[in-house]
KEVOSE-205634 format. One line per field, with one value per residue (C-alpha): residue number from 0; residue in three letters; x, y, z. Coordinates in Angstrom, 2 decimals. Example, Ala and Ser with C-alpha at 12.3 -4.5 7.8 and 13.67 -1.06 7.14 Angstrom:
<atoms>
zator [0  1]
rolo [ALA  SER]
X [12.30  13.67]
Y [-4.50  -1.06]
Z [7.80  7.14]
</atoms>
This chain:
<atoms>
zator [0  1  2  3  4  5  6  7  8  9  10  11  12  13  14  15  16  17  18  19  20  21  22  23  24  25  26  27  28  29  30  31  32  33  34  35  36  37  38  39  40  41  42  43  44  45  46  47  48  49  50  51  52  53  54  55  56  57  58  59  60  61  62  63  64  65  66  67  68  69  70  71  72  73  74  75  76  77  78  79  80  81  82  83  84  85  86  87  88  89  90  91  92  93  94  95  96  97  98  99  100  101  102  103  104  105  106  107  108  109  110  111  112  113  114  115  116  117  118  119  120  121  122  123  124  125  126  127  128  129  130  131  132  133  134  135  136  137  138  139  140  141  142  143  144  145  146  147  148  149  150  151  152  153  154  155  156  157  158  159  160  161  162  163  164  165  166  167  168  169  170  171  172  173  174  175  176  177  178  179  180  181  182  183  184  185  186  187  188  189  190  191  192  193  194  195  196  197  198  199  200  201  202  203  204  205  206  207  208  209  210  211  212  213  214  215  216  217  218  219  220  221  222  223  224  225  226  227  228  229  230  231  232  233  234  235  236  237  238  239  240  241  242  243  244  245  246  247  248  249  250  251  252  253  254  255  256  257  258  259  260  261  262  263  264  265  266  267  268  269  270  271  272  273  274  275  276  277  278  279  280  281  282  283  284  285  286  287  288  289  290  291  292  293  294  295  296  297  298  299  300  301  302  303  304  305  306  307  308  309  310  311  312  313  314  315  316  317  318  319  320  321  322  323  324  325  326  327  328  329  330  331  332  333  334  335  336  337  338  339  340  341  342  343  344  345  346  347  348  349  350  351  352  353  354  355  356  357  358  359  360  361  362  363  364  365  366  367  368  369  370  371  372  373  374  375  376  377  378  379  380  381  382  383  384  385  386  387  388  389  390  391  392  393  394  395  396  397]
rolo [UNK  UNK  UNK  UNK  UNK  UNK  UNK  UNK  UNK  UNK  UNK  UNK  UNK  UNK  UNK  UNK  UNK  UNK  UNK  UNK  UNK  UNK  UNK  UNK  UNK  UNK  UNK  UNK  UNK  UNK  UNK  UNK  UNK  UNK  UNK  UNK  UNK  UNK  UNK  UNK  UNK  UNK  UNK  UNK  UNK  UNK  UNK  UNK  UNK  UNK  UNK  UNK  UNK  UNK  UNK  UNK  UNK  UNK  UNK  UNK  UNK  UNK  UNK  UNK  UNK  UNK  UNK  UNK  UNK  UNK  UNK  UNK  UNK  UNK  UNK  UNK  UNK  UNK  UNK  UNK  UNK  UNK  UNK  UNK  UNK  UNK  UNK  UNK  UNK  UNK  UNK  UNK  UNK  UNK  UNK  UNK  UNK  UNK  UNK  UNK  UNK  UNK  UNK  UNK  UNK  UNK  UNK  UNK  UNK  UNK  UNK  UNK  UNK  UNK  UNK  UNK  UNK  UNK  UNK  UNK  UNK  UNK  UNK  UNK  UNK  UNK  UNK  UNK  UNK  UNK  UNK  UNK  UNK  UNK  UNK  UNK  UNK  UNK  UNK  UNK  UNK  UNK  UNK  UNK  UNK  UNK  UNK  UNK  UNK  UNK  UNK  UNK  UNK  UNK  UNK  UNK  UNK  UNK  UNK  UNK  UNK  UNK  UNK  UNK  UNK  UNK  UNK  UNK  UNK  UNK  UNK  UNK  UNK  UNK  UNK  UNK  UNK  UNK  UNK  UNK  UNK  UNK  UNK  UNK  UNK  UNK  UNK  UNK  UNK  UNK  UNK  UNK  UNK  UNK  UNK  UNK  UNK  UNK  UNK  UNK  UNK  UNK  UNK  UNK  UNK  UNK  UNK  UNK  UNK  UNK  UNK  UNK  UNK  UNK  UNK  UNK  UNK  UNK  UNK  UNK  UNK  UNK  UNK  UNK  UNK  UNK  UNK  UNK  UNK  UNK  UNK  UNK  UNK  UNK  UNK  UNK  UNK  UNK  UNK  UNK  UNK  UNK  UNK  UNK  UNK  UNK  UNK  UNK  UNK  UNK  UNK  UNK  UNK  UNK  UNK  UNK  UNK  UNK  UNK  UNK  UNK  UNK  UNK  UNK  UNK  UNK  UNK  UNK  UNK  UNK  UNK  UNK  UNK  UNK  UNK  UNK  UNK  UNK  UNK  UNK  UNK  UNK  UNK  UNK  UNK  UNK  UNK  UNK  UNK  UNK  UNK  UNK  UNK  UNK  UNK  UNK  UNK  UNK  UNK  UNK  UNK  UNK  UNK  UNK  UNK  UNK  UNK  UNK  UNK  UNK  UNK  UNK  UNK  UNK  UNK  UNK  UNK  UNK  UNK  UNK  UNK  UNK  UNK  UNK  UNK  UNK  UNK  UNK  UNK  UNK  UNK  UNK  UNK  UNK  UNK  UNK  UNK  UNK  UNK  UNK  UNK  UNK  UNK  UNK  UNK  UNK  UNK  UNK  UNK  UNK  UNK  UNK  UNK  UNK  UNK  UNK  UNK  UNK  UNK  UNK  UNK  UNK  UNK  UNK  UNK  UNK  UNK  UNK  UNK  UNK  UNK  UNK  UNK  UNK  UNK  UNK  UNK  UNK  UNK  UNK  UNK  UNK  UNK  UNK  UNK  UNK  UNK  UNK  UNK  UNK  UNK  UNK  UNK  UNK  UNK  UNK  UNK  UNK]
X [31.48  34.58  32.58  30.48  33.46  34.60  30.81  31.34  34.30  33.37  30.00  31.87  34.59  31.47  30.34  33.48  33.78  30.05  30.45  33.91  31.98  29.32  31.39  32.94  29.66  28.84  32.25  31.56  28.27  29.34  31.98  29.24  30.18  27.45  28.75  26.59  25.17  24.18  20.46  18.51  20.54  23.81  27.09  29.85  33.40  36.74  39.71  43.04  42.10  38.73  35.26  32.47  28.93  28.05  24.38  24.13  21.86  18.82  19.43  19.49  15.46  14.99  15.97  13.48  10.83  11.67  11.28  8.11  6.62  7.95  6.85  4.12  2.44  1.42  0.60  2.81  1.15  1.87  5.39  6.13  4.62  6.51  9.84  8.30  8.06  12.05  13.27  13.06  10.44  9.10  5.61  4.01  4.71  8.81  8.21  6.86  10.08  12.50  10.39  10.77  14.38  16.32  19.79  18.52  19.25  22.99  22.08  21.89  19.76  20.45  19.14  23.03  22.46  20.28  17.57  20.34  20.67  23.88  25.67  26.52  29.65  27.53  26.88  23.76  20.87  19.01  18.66  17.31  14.83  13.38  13.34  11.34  8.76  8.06  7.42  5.63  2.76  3.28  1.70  -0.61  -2.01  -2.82  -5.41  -8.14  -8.37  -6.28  -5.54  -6.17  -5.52  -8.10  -11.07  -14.35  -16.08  -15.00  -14.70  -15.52  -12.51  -10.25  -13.16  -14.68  -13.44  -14.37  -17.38  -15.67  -12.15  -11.08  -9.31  -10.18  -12.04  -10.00  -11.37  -10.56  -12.47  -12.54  -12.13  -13.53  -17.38  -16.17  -17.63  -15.70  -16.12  -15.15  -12.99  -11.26  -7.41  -7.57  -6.40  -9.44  -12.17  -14.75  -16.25  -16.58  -19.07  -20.31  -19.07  -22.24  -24.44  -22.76  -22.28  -25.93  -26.18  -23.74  -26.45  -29.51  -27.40  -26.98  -29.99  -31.09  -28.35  -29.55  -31.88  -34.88  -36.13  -37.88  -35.53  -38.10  -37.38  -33.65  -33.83  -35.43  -33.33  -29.98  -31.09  -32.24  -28.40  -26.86  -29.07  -28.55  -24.81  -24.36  -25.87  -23.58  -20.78  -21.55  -19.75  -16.66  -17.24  -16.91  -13.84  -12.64  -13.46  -11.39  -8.53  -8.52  -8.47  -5.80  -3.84  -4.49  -3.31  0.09  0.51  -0.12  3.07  5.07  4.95  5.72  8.97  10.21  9.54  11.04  13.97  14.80  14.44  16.78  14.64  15.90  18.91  19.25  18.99  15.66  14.29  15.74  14.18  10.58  10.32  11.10  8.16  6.01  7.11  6.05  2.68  2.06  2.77  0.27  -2.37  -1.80  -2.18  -5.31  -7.16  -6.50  -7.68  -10.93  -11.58  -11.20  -14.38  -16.72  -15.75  -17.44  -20.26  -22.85  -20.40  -19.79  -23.30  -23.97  -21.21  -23.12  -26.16  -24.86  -23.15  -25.97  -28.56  -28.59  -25.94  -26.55  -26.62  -23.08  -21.71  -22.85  -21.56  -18.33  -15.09  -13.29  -11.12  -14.52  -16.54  -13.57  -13.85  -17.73  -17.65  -15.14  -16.84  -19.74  -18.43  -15.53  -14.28  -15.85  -18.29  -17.99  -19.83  -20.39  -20.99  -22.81  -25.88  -25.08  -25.59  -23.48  -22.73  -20.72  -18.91  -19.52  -21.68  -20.66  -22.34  -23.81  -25.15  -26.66  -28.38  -29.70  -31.25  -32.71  -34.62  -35.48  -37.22  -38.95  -39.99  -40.92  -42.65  -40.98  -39.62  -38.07  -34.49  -31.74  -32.82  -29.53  -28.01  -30.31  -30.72  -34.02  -35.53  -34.72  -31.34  -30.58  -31.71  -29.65  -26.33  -26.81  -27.16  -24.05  -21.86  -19.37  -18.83  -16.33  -16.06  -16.28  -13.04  -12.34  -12.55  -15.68]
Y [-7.10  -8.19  -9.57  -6.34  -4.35  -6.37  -5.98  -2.24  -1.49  -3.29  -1.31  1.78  0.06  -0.66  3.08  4.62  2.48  3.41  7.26  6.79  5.00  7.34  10.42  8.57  7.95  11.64  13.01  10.92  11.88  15.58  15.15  13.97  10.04  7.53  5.41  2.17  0.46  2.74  1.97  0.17  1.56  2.28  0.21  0.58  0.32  0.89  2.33  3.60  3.01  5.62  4.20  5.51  5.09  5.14  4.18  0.92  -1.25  -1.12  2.34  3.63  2.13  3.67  7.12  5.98  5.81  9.32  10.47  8.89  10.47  13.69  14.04  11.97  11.87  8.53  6.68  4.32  1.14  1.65  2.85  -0.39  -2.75  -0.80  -1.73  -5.25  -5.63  -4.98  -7.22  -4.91  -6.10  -3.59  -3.33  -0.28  0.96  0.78  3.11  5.50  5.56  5.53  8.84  10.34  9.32  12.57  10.38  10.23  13.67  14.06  15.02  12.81  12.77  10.42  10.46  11.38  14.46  15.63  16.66  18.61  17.51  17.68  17.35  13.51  12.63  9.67  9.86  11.76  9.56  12.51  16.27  18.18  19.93  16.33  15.08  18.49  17.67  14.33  14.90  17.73  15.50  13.06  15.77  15.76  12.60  11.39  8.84  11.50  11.27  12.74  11.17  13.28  11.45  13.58  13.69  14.69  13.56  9.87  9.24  5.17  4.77  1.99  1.72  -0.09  -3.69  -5.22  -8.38  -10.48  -9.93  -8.57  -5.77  -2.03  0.59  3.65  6.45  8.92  12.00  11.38  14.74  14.49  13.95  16.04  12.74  11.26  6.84  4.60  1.40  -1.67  -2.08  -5.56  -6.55  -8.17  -7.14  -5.12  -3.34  0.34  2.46  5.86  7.86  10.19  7.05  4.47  7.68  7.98  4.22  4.95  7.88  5.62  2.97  5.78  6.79  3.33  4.13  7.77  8.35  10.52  10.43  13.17  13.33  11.25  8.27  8.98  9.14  6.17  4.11  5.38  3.31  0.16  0.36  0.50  -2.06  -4.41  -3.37  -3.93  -7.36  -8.49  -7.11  -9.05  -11.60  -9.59  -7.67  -11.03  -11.44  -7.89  -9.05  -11.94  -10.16  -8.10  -10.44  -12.52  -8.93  -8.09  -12.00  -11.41  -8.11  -9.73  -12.50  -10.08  -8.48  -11.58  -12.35  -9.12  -9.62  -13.70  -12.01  -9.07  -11.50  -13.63  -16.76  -16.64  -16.05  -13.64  -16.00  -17.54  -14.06  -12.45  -15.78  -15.26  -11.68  -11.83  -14.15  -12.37  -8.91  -11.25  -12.52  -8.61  -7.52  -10.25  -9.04  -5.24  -5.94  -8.03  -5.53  -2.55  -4.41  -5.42  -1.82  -0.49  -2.71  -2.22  1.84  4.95  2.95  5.63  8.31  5.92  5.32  9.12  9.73  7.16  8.71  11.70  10.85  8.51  11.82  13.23  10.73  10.72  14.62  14.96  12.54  14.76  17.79  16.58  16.58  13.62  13.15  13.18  11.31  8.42  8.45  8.21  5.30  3.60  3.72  2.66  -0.57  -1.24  -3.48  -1.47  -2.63  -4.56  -3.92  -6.08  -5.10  -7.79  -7.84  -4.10  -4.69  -3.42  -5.54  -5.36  -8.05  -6.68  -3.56  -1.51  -2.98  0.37  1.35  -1.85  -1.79  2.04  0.88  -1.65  -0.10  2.77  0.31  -1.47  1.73  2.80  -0.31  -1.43  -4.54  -4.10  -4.49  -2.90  -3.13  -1.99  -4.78  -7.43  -7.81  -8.80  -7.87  -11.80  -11.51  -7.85  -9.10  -12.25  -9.86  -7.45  -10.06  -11.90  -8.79  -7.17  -3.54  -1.34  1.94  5.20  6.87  8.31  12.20  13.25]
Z [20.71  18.43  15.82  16.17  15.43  12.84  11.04  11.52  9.91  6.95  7.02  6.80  4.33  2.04  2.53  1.39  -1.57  -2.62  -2.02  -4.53  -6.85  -6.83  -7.18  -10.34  -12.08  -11.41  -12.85  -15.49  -16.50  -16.24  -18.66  -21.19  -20.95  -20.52  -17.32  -18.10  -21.02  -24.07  -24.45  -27.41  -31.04  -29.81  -29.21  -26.95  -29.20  -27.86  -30.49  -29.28  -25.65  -25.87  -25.70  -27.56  -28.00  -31.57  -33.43  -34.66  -37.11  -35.14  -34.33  -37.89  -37.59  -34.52  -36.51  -39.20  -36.60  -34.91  -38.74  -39.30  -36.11  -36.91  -40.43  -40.42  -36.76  -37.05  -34.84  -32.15  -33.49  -37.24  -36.32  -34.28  -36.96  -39.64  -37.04  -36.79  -40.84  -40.84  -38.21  -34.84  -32.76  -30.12  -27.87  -27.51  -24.07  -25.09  -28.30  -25.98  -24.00  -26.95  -28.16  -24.65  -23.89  -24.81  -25.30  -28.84  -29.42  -27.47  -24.42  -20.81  -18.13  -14.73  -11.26  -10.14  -12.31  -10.03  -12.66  -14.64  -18.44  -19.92  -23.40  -23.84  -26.06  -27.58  -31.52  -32.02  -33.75  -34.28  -34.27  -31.04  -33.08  -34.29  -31.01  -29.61  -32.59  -31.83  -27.96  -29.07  -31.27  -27.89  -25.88  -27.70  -26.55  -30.54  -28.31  -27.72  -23.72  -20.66  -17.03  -13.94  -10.33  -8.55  -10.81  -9.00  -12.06  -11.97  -8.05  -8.27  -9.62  -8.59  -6.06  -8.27  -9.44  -13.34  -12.25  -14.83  -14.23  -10.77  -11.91  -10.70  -13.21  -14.06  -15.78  -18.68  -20.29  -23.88  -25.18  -28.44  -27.23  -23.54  -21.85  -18.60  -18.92  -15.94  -17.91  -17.15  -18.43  -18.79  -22.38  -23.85  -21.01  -23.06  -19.51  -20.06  -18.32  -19.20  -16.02  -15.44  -15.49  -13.09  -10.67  -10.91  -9.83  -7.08  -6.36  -5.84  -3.97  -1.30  -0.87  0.56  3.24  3.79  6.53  6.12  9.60  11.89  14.91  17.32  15.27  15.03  18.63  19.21  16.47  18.32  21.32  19.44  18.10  21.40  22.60  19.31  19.40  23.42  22.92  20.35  22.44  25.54  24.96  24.17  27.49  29.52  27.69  28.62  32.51  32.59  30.88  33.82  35.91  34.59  34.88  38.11  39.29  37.32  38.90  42.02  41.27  40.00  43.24  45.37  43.25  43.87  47.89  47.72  45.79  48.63  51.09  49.67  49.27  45.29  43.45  40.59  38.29  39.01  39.33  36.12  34.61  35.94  35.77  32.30  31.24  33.67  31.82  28.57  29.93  30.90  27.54  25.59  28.34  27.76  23.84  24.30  26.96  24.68  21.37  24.09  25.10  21.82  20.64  23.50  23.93  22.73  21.04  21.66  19.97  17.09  16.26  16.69  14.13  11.90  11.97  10.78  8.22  6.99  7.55  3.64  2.74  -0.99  -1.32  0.64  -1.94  -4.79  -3.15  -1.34  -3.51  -4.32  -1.54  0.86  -2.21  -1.58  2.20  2.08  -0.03  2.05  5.08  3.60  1.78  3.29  0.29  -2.91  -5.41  -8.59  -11.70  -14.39  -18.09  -19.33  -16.08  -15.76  -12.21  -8.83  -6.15  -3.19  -0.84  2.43  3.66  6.71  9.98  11.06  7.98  7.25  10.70  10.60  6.97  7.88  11.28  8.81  6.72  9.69  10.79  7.05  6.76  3.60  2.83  -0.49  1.55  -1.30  -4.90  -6.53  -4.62  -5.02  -1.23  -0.14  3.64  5.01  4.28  4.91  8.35  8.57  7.23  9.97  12.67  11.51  10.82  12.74  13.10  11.60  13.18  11.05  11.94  8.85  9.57  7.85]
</atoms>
């Protein structure tokens, strides 16, 4: 408890110093000093006691560079190899930041400021009104295409992953032909995907999961599910059994050292000792029952949710938004697709379990045996993947 004590106070020793140092960097921004060191193009000098930040050699290129933009608009590349030519070597994504840092122009802006900007006392390296043009022409975006996180017009984004490189696709509209592409950052990956066609793959992937079924078939494939399901299941539901078992026999133990330890056949010791790895051995069954239950439960609701989902599956995805778009493809392939450029061909690495199994008893039923085109999955192994698959539930809202 001493030790305890001792930790404490030096907890709140450490909290007092932090709020005083804190409360000094503030003052000290709002007075217009910089607190820490001056970014890239300014030094720190001290004369007569008083430091100052003034613009150094590389700064007097950086100015050059906020001139260029300015006057010229060009572009960030032929600014920073016009740097690199005279000795100041830059990548892109820090020219961007320079143009955007507004300590360039005298003033300051710092998380302690609380989103406040304020005068700085720093040596200007250039004038407000050249800074306000050049993040003008930024805004611009001189590149020709704009992000937007929720795009309902690119929704296989990051859901998607580059075939020859891993990475996921993002997407952009490129404004100059008003066309949305899906592409892959990866410096020297050439994969990039007109938007409205992959989406259109997407579309005809779907449909092999979308069940066109009179309701006397979807009736009778809901029971061959629970039956197929319930099979798979059984072995799990032994399992569940002799969990319980094993419970009710600890309960049962439990219960005896309590009665050995008011009659006074044990000491505290020996019973504080026991009942704590029976509370243990309780716990581990508890877990294990609940994860049991959870598999075997509700497996007639869950396959009721799936075939509603699955009924005109293709159309919801064209006509949900892109939150519901995401959660449809989800649940459906639980691990996204890939797509490669050069085969222009989708795959995926694992299917839903549910899905997979209504498709394929709509295609017995259908008598096809074409098994999933777009994926290049023919009927024998559709069958063997659905046999050897587990489920995963669709809890995902829709």
């Amino acid at each position: 408890m001493q030790q305890k004590m001792l930790f404490l106070f030096g907890e709140f020793d450490n909290q007092l110093r932090k709020q005083k140092c804190t409360a000094g960097i503030k003052e000290m921004l709002l007075r217009g000093d910089w607190p820490t060191a001056a970014p890239l193009g300014f030094d720190i000098v001290r004369s007569n006691g008083v430091r100052k930040i003034v613009v150094n050699h590389k700064g007097k290129l950086l100015r050059e560079a906020f001139e260029m933009k300015a006057q010229y608009n060009l572009s960030n590349e032929a600014i920073r190899q016009k740097l690199n030519d005279k000795g100041l070597k830059l990548n892109h994504q820090r020219i961007s930041e320079i143009f955007r840092n507004p300590f360039y122009c005298g003033l300051m802006a710092h998380n302690m400021l609380e989103g406040r900007v304020v005068e700085g006392n720093q040596e200007k390296l250039i004038s407000k009104a050249t800074f306000l043009k050049v993040n003008g022409i930024l805004d611009q975006n001189a590149h020709g295409y704009s992000l937007k996180e929720e795009n309902n017009a690119i929704p296989l984004k990051r859901f998607t992953k580059c075939a020859e490189c891993g990475k996921p696709l993002t997407g952009y509209l490129m404004r100059k032909k008003n066309i949305h592409y899906y592409k892959c950052k990866t410096l020297g990956c050439n994969t990039n995907k007109n938007a409205s066609s992959l989406n259109e793959t997407f579309y005809k992937l779907l449909n092999n999961f979308t069940l066109n079924l009179d309701n006397d078939f979807l009736k009778l494939i809901r029971q061959q599910a629970i039956a197929t399901f319930n099979q798979l299941f059984k072995g799990e539901e032994e399992a569940y059994v002799s969990l319980s078992n094993q419970y009710k026999e600890l309960e049962k133990r439990i219960g005896r050292l309590e009665e050995r330890y008011v009659e006074e056949e044990i000491n505290s010791d020996l019973y504080n000792k026991f009942l704590e790895k029976y509370h243990q051995e309780k716990g581990e069954l508890e877990r294990k029952l609940l994860n049991a239950s959870k598999k075997s439960s509700n497996l007639g609701n869950c396959i009721d949710i799936s075939i509603e989902i699955a009924s005109k599956m293709a159309e919801k995805w064209v006509l949900s938004d892109y939150v519901s778009k995401q959660q449809i493809q989800s649940l459906v392939f639980p691990e996204g697709i890939t797509f490669s450029k050069k085969k222009e061909e989708v795959r995926t690495p694992r299917i839903n379990s549910l899905f997979l199994y209504l498709t394929y008893l709509q295609q017995l039923i259908s008598n096809k045996k074409s098994g999933i085109p777009e994926l290049n999955l023919d009927f024998a192994a559709f069958a063997c993947l659905v046999a050897g698959s587990r489920i995963e539930l669709p809890t995902l809202g829709l």
